[in-house]
C-alpha positions, -999 to +999 in steps of 0.1 A: -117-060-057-111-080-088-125-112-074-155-093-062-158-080-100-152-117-113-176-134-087-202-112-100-200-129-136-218-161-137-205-186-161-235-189-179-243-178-212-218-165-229-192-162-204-200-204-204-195-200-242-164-183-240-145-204-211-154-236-234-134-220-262-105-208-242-106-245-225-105-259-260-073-233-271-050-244-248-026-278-254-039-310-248-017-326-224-010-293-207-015-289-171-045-275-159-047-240-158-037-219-130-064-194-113-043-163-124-040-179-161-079-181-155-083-144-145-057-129-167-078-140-197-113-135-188-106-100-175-086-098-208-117-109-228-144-096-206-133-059-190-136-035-211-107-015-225-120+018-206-120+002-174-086-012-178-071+023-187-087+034-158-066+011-138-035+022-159-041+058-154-050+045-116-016+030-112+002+060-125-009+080-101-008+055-068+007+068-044+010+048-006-013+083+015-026+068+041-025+031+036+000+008+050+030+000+030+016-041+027-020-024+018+000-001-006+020-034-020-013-049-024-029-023-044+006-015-066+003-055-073-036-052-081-031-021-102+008-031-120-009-053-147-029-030-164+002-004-168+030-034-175+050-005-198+055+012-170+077-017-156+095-034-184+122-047-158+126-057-120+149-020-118+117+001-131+093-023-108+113-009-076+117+025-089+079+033-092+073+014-061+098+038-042+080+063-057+045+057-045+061+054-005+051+082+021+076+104+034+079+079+067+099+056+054+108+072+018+148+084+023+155+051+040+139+032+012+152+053-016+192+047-006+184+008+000+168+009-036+202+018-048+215-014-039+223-036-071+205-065-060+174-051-046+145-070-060+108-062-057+101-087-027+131-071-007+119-037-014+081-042+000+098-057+032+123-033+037+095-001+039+074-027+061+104-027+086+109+007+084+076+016+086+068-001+119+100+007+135+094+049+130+056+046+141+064+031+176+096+053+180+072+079+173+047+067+195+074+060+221+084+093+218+053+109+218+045+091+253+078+102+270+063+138+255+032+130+278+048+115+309+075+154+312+041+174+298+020+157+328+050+162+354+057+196+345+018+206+354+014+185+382-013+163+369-028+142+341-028+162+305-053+161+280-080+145+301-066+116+312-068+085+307-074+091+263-041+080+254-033+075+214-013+040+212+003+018+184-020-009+169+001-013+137-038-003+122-029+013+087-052+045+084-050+053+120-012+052+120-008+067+089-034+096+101-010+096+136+018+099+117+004+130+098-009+142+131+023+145+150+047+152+122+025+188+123+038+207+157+020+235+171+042+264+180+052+266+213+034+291+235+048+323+253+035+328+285+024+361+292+047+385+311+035+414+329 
């Protein structure tokens, strides 16, 4: 999103203006600048202060929902360096993360953030894991549920051949997740 945002300001003008300033600012002798040094200083000189409490006020309340845990680690990364008070060290950086996780995978993830030396980069792979390994025991499970549902009536249920199955997508699973972690209750049969 913020590349999108920064490809749609042409050096030219001002921007043009500006970039020879900042190019003239740094050392001479210095390396050349990095592409986040880049970003990190234009968006600092050229978004505006409402937009980035937006993103602060954004990142407060970013939660993971219905995204992936990588698409959540994506957007918690995007969103982290407009709120940087809220993570003054590596501790705080895995706290909120844990925070923001969905109920899939948040127990497992909240114990293992316990762990002394559990950094940031541990912590988004260790959700990842988790993550994938619950969705196809659910699905696993959910298609044993099928195969004895189908037996016990002597045929094919629900129609068929329209059978759900695990494409490690991130809104489908995350909407199959919320699907099947909601029963029905069971049915009584009618007696006479």
């Amino acid at each position: 999103m913020e590349g999108m945002e920064l490809a749609s300001y042409p050096l030219k003008g001002v921007a043009y203006s500006w970039f020879e300033m900042w190019e003239d600012s740094r050392e001479e002798g210095s390396p050349p600048a990095r592409w986040s040094e880049f970003v990190d200083a234009f968006i600092d000189h050229f978004l505006p202060s409402e937009s980035k409490a937006d993103r602060a006020t954004e990142f407060e309340s970013l939660k993971q929902g219905s995204m992936s845990v990588w698409e959540y680690h994506m957007r918690f990364v995007c969103l982290s360096k407009y709120a940087i008070y809220m993570l003054p060290t590596m501790e705080a950086r895995v706290c909120r993360f844990v925070q923001g996780l969905s109920p899939l995978v948040i127990n497992e993830v909240a114990t293992a953030a316990l762990n002394s030396d559990m950094n940031y980069g541990k912590m988004v792979v260790f959700p990842k894991a988790t993550e994938t390994l619950k969705l196809k025991n659910i699905m696993k499970q959910e298609g044993s549920n099928k195969a004895r549902s189908a037996s016990n009536f002597g045929g094919s249920f629900g129609g068929g051949g329209d059978r759900t199955t695990f494409k490690g997508g991130s809104s489908g699973t995350s909407q199959y997740f919320a699907q099947s972690s909601v029963s029905a209750p069971p049915s009584v049969p009618h007696q006479q």
